[in-house]
N, C-alpha and C positions, 0 to 999 in steps of 0.2 A: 504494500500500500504506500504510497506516494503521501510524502508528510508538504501539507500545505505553510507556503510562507507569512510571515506575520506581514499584515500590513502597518506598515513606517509610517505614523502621521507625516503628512511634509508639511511643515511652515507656513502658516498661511501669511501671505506678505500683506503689508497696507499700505493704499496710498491716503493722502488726507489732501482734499481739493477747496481746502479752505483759503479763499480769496482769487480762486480763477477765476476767469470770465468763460462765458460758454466758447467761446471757441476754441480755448487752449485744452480743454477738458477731453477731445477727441484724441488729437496729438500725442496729448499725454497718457491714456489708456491705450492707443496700439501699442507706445512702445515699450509700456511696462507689459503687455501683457506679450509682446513678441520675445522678450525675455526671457518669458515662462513658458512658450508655446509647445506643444510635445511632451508636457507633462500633465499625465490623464488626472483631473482631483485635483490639481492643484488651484488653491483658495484665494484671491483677490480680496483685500478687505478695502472698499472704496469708501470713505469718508466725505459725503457730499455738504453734510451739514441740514437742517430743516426749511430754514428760510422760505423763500416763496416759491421753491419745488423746480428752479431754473436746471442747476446743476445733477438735481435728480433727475429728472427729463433727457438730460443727456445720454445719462450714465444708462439709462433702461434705452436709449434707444442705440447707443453702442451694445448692449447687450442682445439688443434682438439680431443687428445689422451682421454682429460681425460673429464667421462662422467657427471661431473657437471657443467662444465665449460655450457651453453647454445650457446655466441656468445660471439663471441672477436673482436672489433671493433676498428681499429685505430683511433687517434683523427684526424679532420681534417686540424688542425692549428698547431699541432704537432707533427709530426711523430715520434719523441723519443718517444713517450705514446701510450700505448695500454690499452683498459678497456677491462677488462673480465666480465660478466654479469652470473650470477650463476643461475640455470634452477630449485634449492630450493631439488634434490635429495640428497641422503646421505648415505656413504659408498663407495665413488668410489677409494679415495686413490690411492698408487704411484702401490701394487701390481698388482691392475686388470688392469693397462694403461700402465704399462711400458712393451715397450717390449721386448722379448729376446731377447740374443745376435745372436743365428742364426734364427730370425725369418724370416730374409732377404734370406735366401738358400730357393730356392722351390721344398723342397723334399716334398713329399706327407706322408700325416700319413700312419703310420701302420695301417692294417684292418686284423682282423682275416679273415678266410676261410670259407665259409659256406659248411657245411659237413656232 
């Protein structure tokens, strides 16, 4: 019989986003989280703070956007914090997530003609 490994908590790292403005907020979550990318479990502790929910707003929509992020879980004794939980893929970066500036217009693609 095959003896199973312990699983090693890892570290859950924190960042604190106290006094960004929303745009430096993106920036700064690819590239702490490109750091950690490839490791399955591993815990983001995002400190947005309560205020008027700017920086939170962010943070939840970097977690849906971008493809390693797994789950992003508010804390439930403090709503200033969010943990991001990392799905252990790698390569997803700010390119393939962000999106464009008229991704919002719903024009349809160009199709060539069949002919």
């Amino acid at each position: 019989m095959a003896r199973r490994r312990k699983k090693t908590p890892k570290e859950t790292v924190e960042i604190d986003l106290h006094g960004y403005r929303s745009d430096e907020v993106h920036p700064e979550l690819t590239d702490l989280v490109g750091r950690y990318e490839g490791i399955r479990g591993q815990q983001i502790r995002v400190v947005h703070g309560k205020g008027s929910g700017i920086l939170e707003s962010e943070v939840d929509r970097f977690s849906r956007n971008d493809p390693r992020v797994s789950s992003a879980e508010k804390d439930f004794f403090n709503p200033g914090v969010t943990t991001l939980i990392l799905n252990g893929r790698t390569g997803g970066g700010a390119s393939s997530t962000r999106a464009g500036k008229y991704d919002h217009v719903g024009i349809p693609p160009i199709r060539k003609r069949k002919g």
